[in-house]
N, C-alpha and C positions, 0 to 999 in steps of 0.2 A: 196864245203863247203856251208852250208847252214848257213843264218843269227843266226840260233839258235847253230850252233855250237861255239865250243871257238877257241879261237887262237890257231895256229897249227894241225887244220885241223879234223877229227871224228877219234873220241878217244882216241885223245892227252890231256892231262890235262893243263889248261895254271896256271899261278898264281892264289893262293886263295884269293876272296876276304876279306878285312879286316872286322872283327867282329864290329856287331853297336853297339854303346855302348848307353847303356840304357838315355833315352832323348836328343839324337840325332836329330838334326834337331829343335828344341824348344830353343827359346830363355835361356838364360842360369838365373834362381833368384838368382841374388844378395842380398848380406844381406841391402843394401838400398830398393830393391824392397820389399822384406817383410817388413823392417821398415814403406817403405810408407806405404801398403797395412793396417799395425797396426793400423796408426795415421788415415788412414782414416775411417778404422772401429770405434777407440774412437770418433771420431771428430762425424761421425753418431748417435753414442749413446748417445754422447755430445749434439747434437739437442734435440733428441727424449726427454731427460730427462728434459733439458730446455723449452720446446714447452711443454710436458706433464704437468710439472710444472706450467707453465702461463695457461694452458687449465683449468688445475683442480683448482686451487688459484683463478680463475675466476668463473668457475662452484659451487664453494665453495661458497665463498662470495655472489652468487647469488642464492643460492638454499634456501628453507626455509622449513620448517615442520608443519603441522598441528596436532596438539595433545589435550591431556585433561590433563592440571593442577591446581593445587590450586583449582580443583570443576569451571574450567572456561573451554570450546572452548576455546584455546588459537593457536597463529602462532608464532614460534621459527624463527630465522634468527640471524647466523654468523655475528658479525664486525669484524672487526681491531684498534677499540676505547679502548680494555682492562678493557671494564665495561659491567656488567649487567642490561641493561635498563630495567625495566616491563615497560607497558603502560598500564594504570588501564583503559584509557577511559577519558567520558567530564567530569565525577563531582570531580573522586578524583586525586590528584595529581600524577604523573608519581612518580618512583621511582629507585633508582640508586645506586650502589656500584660497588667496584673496581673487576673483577673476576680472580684476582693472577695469570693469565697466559697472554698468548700472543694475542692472542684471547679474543672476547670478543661476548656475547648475548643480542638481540634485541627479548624483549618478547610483543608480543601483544594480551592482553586479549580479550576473545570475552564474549558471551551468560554463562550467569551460572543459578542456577536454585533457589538462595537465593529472598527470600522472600522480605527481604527491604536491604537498604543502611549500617544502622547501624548493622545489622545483616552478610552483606557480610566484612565488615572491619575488626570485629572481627574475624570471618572466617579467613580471614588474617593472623592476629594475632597470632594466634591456630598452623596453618598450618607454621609459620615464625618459629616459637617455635621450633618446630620438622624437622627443614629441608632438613633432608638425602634424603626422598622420592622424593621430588620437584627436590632435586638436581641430584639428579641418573637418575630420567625421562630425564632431559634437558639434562645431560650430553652424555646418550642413546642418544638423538635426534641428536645433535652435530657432534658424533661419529660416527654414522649412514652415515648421510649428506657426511663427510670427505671423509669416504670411498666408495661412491659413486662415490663424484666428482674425488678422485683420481685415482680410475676404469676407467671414463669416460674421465677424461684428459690424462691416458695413451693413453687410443686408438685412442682420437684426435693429441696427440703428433704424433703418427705413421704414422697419414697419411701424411702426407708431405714429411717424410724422405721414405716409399714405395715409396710414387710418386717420391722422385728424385732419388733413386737405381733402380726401374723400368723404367723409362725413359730412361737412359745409359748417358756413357759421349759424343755418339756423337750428339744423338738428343737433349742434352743441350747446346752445341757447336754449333746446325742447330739453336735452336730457340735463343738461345743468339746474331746470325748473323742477326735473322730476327727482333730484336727489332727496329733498324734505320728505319725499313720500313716502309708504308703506315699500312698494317695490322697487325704490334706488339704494333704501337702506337695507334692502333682503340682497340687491345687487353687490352693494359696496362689499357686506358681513361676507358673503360667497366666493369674490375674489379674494379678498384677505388670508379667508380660511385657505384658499386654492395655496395661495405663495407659504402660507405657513406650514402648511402638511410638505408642499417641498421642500423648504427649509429643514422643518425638523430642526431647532434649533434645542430641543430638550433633549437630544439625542446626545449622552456624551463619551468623550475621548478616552482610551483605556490609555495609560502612561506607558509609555514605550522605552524599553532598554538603558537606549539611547538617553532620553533626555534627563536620565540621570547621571549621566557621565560629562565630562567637562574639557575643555578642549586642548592640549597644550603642546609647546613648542615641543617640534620632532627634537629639535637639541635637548631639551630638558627632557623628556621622555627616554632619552639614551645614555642620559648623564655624561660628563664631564670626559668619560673614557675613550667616548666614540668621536672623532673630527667629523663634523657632518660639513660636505661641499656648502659655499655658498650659495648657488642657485640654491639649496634648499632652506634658505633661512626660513620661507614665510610657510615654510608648510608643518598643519598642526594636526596631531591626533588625538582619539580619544583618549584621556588622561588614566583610567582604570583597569587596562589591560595589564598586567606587572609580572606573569608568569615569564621565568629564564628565558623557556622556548620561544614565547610569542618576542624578547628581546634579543633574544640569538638571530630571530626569521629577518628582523627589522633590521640590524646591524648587519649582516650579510647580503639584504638588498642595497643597503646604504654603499656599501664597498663594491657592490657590480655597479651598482649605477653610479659612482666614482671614474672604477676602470673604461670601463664601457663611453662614459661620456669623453672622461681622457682622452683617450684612445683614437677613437673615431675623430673631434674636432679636433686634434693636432695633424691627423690625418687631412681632414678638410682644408685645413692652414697651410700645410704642404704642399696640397696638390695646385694650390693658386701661385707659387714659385718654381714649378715644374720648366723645365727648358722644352715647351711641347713645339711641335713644328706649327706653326701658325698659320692661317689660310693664304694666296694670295687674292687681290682685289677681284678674281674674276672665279675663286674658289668660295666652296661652303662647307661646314664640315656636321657630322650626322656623331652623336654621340650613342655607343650600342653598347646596351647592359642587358646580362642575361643569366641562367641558372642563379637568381637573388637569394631561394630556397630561404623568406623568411627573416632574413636579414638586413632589418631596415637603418643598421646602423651603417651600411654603406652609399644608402641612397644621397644624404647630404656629400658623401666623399664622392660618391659619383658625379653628383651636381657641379661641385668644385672644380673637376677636370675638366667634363665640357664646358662651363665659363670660363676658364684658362686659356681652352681653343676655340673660345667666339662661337662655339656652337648653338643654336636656338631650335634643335631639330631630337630627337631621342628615338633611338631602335630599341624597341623589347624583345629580345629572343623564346621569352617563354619561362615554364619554373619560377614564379615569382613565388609558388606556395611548397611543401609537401606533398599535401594531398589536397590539394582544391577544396577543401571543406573551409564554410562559413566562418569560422572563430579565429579565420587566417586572415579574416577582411585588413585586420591591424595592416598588414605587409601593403596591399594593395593601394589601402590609406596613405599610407606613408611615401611610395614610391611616386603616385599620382602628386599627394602635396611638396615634392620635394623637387617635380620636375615642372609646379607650376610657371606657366610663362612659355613655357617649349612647346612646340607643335610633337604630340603626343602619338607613337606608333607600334603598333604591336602585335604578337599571336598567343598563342596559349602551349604551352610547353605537354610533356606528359605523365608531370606531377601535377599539372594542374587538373585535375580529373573533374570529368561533367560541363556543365557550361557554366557553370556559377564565376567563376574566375573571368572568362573571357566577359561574360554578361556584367558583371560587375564595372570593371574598367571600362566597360562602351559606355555603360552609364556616368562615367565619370570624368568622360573627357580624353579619352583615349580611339584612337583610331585600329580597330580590333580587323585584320584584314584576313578574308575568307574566303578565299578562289575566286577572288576578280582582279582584272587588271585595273589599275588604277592609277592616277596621276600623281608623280613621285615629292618631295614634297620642296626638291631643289631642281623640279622639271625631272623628264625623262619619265619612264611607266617604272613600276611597283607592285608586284608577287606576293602576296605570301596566305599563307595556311596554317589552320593549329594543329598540331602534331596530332594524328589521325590514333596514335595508343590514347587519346586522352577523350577528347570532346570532337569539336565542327570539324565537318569534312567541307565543308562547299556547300556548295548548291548537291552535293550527292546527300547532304544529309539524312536523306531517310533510306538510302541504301546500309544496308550492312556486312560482315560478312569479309569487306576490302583489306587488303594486305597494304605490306608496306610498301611493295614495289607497283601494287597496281593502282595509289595515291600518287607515287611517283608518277607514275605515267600519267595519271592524269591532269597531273600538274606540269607535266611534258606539254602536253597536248594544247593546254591554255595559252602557255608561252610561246608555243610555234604555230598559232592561229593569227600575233601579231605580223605588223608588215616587216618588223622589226626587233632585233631580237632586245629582252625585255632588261632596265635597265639594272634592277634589282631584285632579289628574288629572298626575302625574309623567311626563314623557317626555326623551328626549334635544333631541326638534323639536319646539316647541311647536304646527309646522304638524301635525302627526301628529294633535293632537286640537282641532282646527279644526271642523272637522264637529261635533263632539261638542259646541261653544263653539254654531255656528250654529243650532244642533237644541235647542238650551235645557237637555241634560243634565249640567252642568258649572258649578260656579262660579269655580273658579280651572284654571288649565293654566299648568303649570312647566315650562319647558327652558332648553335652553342651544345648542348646537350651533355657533352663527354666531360666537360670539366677542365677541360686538356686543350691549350692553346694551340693550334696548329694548321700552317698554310700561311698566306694564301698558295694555293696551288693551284697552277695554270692547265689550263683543259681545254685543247684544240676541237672543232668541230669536225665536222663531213667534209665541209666546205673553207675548212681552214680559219671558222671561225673563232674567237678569242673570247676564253671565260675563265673567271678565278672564281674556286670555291675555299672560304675561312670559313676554320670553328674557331671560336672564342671559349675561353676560357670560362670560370665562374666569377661572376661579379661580386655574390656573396661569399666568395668564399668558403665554399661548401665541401667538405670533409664526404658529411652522410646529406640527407636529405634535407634533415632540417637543421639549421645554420645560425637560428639564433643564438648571439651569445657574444660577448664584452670583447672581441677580438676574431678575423678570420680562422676559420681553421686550418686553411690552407691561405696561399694565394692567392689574391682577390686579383679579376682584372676587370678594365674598361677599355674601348677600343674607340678609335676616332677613327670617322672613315669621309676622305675629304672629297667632293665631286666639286668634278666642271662641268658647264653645261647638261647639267642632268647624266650624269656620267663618272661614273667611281673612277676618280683617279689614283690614289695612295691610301694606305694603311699602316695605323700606328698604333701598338699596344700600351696598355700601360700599368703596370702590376706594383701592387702594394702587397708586401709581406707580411708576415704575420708576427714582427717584430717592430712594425712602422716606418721599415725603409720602403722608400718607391724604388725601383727600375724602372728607364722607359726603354721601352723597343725603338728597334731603327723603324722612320719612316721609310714602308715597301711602295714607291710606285708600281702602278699596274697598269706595265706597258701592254701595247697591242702592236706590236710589230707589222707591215702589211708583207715585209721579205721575208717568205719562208728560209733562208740561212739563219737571218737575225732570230726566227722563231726557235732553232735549232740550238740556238745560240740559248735561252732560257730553260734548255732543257724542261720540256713539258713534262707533266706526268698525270698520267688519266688513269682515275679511281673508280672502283663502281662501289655501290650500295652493299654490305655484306647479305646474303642469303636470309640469316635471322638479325636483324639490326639490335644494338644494346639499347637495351630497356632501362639503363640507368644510368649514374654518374661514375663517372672510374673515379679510385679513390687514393692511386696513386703520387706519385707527385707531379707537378704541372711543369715545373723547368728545373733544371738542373740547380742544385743546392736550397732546394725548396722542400719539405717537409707536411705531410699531413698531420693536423695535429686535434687526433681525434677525442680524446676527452669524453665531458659527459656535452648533454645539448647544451645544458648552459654554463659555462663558470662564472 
């Protein structure tokens, strides 16, 4: 018998051995060992979420943001004070209110580009009036920051609970033995010192200005003399500033942002009982604002009128700034938070100079359109370009050198590549698509530029095709360039423009004075006749492009018994 044989010798079969039953030989899981296994995994997650929590409530509170508001450089920083601190700087006094959440904001102003003292206060004033925009920025900034830190205190959460799941339980058990030692106590003393050299906790605070000064009611600050509005009950200043001037500066913001607030929200109130022409069931209507030049205290009035006429769509003509410079971002803010909810459309005027402007708004929700054809946003295609004195040309962007008439054409060219001539064409100059109007590729053409209501104006094709070009007035109300200030300067206007079918059908203006009364315009349908008599019958008139196009806003008056009421920028 050989050791390989069985019992009973080669060929005898001895007993079978008994079948292994599946996890044989392994410890056997008890419903306590998976409970533990559970509790230890919660208890895990239990850290991670704790440790994440203190990482990022840390990195939170510590992070800050650099932005552009109120027309200032300014730095945003997170409290747990439950107030909104600004910090003007050395002359005018700090300022304060409560921000109705849990949370609170430390604002500190930096460089802005105002001219003198009294000039930036009212600034102020202007921009306190309207304060969606200011507040959407901060709130963006805030929201930002959070989720950041909370990204970033996740992943600090996690390292420590890897490092103790990868370590294991025995080499926590080896270095737990080794702390009595010589080298766990050279370890521990090593780390401690590490956290307290960062700390720096000997390190102390130099007393700041500020925190000797105390806080008090803007009403008591101005004393008994000055009516302060009620929106401003809760707002408090520092209590030590007492010179005339810095009380003159305060009380003359207090009285713009009075007018200013007046003014505009009776405005807004107004324009929701306007007799506007309404859609029918198988209409939609496009609310078009343009040459804003600044002036964010029309944006809420503008909002007003297209919810009036059921609009959910907004045109941008362009000129929302001056000069396209940064410290203008307020405007942009503002216009953006005031049209929140609307499908957002637009180009870049040529105040708006550089790309900062157009680049801005595309970051914010706005649909910034640049020499493509595109799908319109009530059907039908969609045109437009930023006015080629300022910023983007297209896709020619990196040519230079382009005139205004050889933009034109090129924006000819685009529209008469469709199969079909194109259904809207958005510009800052409605001369810009002129050509495009003459060449039969275009039905309607929208701008603004001149300041100066005027059209729509019917413009036959080659082939007897049918297009209307409107300029639109200014929405802001623009006098000069720049328009901020507690009342238009002129006539302010907004334009409803109603489509069927992807297809402009009528035009309605609608003008706010610089006294607070509305006019509205007649609604203009914009027939397309196919009987050349009936076409004769609208007496056509076809316009071309001037030779040197204006480069600016006329400063004239816009309609008849209307007045430019030019002033200083702000009263």
């Amino acid at each position: 018998m050989t050791p390989a044989d069985p019992p009973g010798g080669p060929g005898t079969e001895g007993p079978a051995d008994p079948p292994i039953e599946p996890g044989a030989g392994r410890p056997r899981r008890t419903l306590w060992h998976h409970t533990g296994r559970g509790l230890h995994g919660l208890a895990l997650l239990g850290a991670w979420a704790g440790l994440a929590v203190l990482a990022g409530l840390t990195l939170f509170l510590g992070s800050s943001r650099e932005l552009t508001l109120a027309s200032h450089d300014a730095v945003v920083r997170p409290t747990l004070d439950r107030h909104v601190v600004v910090r003007t700087g050395p002359v005018l006094p700090d300022l304060r209110i409560d921000s109705g959440a849990p949370l609170g904001v430390d604002i500190t102003l930096g460089k802005t580009d105002a001219r003198s003292t009294p000039e930036l206060v009212d600034r102020y004033a202007v921009i306190a009036s309207s304060p969606e925009g200011a507040q959407a920025r901060v709130r963006e900034a805030v929201t930002d920051m959070a989720t950041q830190a909370a990204l970033r205190g996740a992943a600090a959460g996690a390292v420590p609970v890897l490092v103790w799941v990868l370590v294991g339980p025995r080499r926590r058990r080896e270095l737990l033995r080794a702390l009595p030692s010589r080298r766990g106590a050279l370890t521990v003393t090593a780390g401690v010192a590490v956290g307290v050299a960062w700390w720096q906790p000997w390190t102390p605070e130099d007393g700041r200005v500020a925190d000797d000064r105390s806080w008090v009611a803007l009403e008591e600050f101005l004393g008994s003399d000055v009516p302060v509005p009620a929106e401003l009950d809760g707002v408090e200043v520092r209590g030590d500033v007492t010179t005339n001037q810095t009380r003159r500066l305060i009380e003359s913001a207090v009285t713009t942002y009075e007018k200013s607030r007046g003014f505009y929200a009776a405005a807004a109130e107004a324009a929701g009982e306007l007799d506007l022409r309404l859609p029918e069931d198988d209409e939609e209507v496009v609310v078009f604002v343009s040459d804003r030049h600044d002036n964010i205290g029309m944006d809420a009035v503008a909002r007003a009128v297209g919810d009036a006429a059921g609009a959910r769509v907004v045109y941008n003509g362009g000129d929302d700034t001056s000069t396209g410079a940064t410290w203008e971002a307020f405007s942009l803010d503002s216009v953006t938070a005031a049209f929140d909810g609307y499908e957002r459309i637009g180009v870049a005027g040529n105040h708006d100079n550089g790309d900062f402007v157009a680049d801005y708004l595309s970051d914010h929700g706005w649909r910034m359109l640049d020499g493509e054809v595109e799908e319109g946003p009530t059907g039908g295609t969609l045109l437009g370009l930023a006015d080629p004195r300022s910023s983007g040309l297209g896709s020619w962007r990196d040519e230079t050198g382009l005139s205004f008439a050889e933009v034109g054409s090129r924006l000819a060219d685009l529209a008469c590549e469709q199969d079909e001539p194109v259904s809207t064409i958005l510009v800052h100059d409605a001369n810009l698509a002129t050509e495009a109007l003459t060449r039969g590729c275009v039905e309607l053409v929208l701008g603004g530029h001149l300041h100066v209501d005027a059209g729509p104006e019917l413009i036959e094709g080659p082939d007897g095709e049918i297009g209307y070009r409107y300029t639109m007035g200014t929405t802001g109300g623009a006098a000069y360039a720049f328009a901020l200030g507690s009342k238009p300067r002129r006539e302010a206007q907004v334009t409803l423009v109603t489509y069927r079918d992807g297809r402009a059908v009528g035009l309605q203006g609608v003008f706010l004075q610089t006294n607070g009364r509305w006019d509205l315009g007649e609604y203009v349908a914009l027939e397309r006749p196919e009987d050349p008599e009936d076409l004769e019958e609208l007496d056509p008139e076809v316009s071309t492009p001037p030779d040197v196009p204006d480069s600016g806003p006329a400063t004239g008056p816009s309609r008849p018994g209307s007045s430019p009421d030019p002033g200083d920028d702000i009263d």
